[in-house]
N, C-alpha and C positions, 0 to 999 in steps of 0.2 A: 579806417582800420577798426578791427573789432574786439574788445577787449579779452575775446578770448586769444587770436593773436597774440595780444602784447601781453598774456601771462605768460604764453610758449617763450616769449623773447626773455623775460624778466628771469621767468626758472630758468633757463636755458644759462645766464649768467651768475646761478649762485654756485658757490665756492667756498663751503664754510670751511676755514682752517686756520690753525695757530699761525701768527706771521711773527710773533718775538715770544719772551717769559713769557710777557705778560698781555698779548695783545692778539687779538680774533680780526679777522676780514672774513665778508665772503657771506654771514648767516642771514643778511637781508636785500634781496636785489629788487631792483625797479625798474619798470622800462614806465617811459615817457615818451608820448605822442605831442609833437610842438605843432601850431598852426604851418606851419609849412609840409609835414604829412613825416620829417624826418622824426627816424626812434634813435632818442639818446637813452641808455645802461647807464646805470651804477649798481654799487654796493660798499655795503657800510664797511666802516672802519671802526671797532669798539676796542679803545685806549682805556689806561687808566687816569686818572686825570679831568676826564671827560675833551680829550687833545681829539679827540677821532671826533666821526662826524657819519651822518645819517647816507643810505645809499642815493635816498633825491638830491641830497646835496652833491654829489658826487657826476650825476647825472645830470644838472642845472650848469652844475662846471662847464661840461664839455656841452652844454647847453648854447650858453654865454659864451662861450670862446668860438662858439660854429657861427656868431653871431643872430644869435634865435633869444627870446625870452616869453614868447608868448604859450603857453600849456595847454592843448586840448583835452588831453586823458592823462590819470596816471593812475599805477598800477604796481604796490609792493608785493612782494613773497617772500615768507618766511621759510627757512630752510628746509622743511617738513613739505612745501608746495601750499599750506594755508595762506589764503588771502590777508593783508591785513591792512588797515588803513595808515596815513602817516602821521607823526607825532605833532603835536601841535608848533612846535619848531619848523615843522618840514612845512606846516599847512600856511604859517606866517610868511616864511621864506617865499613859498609860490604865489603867494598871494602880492609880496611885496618886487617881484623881478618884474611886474606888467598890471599895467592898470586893467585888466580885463582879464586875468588869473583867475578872479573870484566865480569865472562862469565855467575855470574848466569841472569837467570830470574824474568822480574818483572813484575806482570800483573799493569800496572798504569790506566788505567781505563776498562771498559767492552769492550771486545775483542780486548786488545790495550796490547802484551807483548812487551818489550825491555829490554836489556841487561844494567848491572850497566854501561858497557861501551859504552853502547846509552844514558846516563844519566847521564855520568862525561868522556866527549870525552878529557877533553884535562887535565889527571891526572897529581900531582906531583909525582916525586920519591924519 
């Protein structure tokens, strides 16, 4: 699948909007391509607190529950349709659900892919 694909999917599920006072869903979505060729969605949850959580996270979820953890591609959007790469939270996360996360792909902005291990060169173990 082709990264322009899985931005139609990613945009396709944003939804930016108030969901309490104090609390936003919806302004960052991500589709993720897993070794097995399925696309998991998310999108973020911004709390106050920092109780919310990123849209890969979100995506990883129903990742892990489809029983999959291995990541070929991913790919965020920002509410606007700008590409944007993931936080180094997200980048640690993907990197730590599959000992071979570090070779997937990440488009981090338009026509700009690198590898989790172009974007956490110098890992722990």
């Amino acid at each position: 699948m082709k990264f322009e694909e899985l931005y139609n999917i990613a945009k396709s599920v944003l939804n930016p909007k108030q969901i309490s006072k104090n609390s936003y869903a919806g302004s960052v979505a991500v589709a993720i391509l897993s070794d097995n060729g399925k696309v998991y969605k998310g999108v973020c949850i911004d709390t106050p607190c920092s109780m919310g959580f990123c849209a890969e996270h979100a995506a990883i979820a129903a990742m892990i529950t489809d029983g999959e953890s291995r990541v070929k591609k991913v790919i965020a959007v920002y509410q606007d349709g700008t590409i944007i790469p993931p936080c180094g939270r997200c980048r640690e996360f993907i990197c730590q659900i599959h000992d071979d996360n570090y070779k997937c792909e990440v488009m981090v902005k338009d026509n700009t892919v690198l590898t989790i291990n172009d974007l956490l060169p110098v890992r722990w173990e």
